[in-house]
C-alpha positions in Angstrom: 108.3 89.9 105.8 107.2 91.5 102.2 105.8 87.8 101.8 103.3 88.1 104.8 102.5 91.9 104.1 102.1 91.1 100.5 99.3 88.7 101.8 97.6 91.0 104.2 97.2 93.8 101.1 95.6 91.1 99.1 93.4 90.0 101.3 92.6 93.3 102.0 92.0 94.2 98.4 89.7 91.0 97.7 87.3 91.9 100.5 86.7 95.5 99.5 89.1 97.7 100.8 90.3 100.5 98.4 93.7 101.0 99.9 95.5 99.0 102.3 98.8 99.4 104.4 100.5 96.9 106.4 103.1 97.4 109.1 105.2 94.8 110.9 107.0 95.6 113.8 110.0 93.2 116.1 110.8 94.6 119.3 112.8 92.9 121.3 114.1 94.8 125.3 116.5 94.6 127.7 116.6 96.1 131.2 118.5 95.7 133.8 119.5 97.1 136.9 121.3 96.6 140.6 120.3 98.3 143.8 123.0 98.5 146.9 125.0 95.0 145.1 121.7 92.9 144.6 119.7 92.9 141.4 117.0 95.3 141.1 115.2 94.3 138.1 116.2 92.2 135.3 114.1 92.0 132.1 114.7 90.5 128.4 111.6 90.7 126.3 110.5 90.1 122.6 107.2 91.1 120.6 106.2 90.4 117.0 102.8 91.5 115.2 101.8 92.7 112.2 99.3 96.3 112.1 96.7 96.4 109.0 94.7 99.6 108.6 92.7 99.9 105.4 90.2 101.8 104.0 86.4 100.5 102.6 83.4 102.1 101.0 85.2 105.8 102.6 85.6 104.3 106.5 88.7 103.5 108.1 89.9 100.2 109.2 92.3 98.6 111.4 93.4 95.5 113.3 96.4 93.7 114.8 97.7 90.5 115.3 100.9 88.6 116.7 99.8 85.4 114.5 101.5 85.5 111.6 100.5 82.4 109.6 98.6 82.5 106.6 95.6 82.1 108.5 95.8 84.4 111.4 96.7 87.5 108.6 94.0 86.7 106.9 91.8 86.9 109.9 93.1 90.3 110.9 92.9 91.5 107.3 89.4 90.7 106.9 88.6 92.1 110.4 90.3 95.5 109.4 88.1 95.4 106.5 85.0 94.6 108.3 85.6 97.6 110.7 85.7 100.1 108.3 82.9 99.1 106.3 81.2 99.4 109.6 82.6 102.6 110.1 81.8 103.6 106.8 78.0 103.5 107.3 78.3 106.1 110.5 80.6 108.6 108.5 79.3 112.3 108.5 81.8 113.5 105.8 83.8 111.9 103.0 87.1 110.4 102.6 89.6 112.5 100.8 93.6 111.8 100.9 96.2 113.7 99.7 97.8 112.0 96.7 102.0 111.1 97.8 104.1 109.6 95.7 105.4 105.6 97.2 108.0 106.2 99.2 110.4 103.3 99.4 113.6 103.3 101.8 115.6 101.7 103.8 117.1 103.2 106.9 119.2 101.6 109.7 120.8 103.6 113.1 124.5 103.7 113.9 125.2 100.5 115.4 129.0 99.0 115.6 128.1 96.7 118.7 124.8 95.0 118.6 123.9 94.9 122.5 121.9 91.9 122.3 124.8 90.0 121.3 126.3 90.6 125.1 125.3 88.4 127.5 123.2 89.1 130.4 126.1 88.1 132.6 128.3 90.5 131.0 126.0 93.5 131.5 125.6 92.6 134.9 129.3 92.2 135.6 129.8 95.4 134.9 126.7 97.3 136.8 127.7 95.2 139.4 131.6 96.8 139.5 130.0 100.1 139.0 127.3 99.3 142.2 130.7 98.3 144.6 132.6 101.2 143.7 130.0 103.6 144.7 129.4 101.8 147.7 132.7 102.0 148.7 132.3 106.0 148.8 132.4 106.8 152.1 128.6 108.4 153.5 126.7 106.5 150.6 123.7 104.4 151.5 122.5 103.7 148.4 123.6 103.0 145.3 121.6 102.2 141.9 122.8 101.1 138.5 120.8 100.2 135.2 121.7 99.5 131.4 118.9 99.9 129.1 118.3 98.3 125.5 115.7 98.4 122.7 115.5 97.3 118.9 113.0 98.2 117.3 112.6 96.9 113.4 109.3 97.5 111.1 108.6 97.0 107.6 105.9 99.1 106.0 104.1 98.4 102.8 101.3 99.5 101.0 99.1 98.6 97.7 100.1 102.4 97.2 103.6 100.9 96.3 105.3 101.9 99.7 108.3 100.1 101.1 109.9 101.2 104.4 112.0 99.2 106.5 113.8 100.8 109.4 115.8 99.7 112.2 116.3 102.1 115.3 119.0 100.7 118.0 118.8 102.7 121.3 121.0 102.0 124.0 122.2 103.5 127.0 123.3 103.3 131.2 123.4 105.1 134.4 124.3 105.4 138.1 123.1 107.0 141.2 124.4 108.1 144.5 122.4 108.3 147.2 123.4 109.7 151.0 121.0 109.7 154.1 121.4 111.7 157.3 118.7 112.9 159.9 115.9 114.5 157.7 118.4 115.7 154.7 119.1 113.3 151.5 121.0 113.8 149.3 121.4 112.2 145.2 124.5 112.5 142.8 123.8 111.1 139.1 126.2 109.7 136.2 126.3 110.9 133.0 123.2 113.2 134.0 119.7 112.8 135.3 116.6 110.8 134.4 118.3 107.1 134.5 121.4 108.0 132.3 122.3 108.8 128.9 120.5 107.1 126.2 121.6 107.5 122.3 120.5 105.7 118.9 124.0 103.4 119.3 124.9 100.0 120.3 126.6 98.7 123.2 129.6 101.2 121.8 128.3 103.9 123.9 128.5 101.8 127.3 
């Protein structure tokens, strides 16, 4: 990854910009859920792209791409460029940043169980067990499950000398209860309300 950003700050730098910061971000999703012992919705999803924002003749600059050959960061370097040298000529006041010091880190969230390295059977298996059981509550006429996952990874550099790479796992599940009589209705949630409990862990917390 510091191979493709290192490119985009160059090719940054050679058309004109004055500083340059590239970000590239993997995110990769998972959600699933059950409804009454039938699948409700079942999604596993992937994106990868690269961000350059820059800064030419006192204009800002950016542009984004999922193409990350040599060419296609190229392109989106030199459009970044172009954009804020365009900007640059409508700009009422000047630039002016506040000199920081290149941060450079590297930060990962507690993660014993990588969630993506369960199956999609397996996750279902269980929402499924969780989806009977509740059924089987006497006066219940509807019953929802769903497990949620994200990973989101970015590296961050900068011709300022930054280098941030982070890694934030969030998972986390839930179930609902739900009885109807005449005009009333009533819903019971587990571990608490708005579709579960979500923490920055891996599949250790389901």
């Amino acid at each position: 990854m510091k191979e493709i950003a290192s490119r985009a700050l160059e090719t940054a730098k050679l058309r004109g910009a004055s500083l340059a910061e590239a970000r590239i971000v993997d995110e990769r999703n998972r959600s699933l859920a059950t409804k009454n012992g039938k699948i409700g919705g079942a999604s596993d999803a992937e994106s990868l792209g690269i961000g350059i924002r820059i800064i030419a003749d006192g204009g800002f600059g950016f542009a984004a791409t999922d193409d990350l050959s040599r060419d296609g960061v190229d392109h989106c370097a030199a459009r970044a460029v172009e954009i804020a040298k365009a900007s640059a000529r409508v700009k009422e006041h000047e630039l002016h940043l506040v000199p920081e010091p290149p941060a450079k880190a590297d930060w990962t969230s507690p993660c014993k169980i990588d969630p993506f390295a369960i199956s999609i059977e397996k996750n279902l298996e269980l929402l499924f067990a969780v989806d009977e059981a509740l059924r089987k509550v006497k006066g219940v006429t509807l019953a929802e499950t769903n497990m949620n996952f994200r990973r989101y990874e970015q590296w961050f550099f900068s011709t300022e000398g930054a280098e941030i790479h982070q890694t934030t796992v969030t998972s986390g599940a839930g179930y609902a209860a739900h009885s109807f009589e005449g005009t009333e209705i009533q819903k019971r949630s587990y571990p608490n309300s708005f579709g579960g409990q979500y923490q920055n862990r891996g599949y250790e917390l389901i």
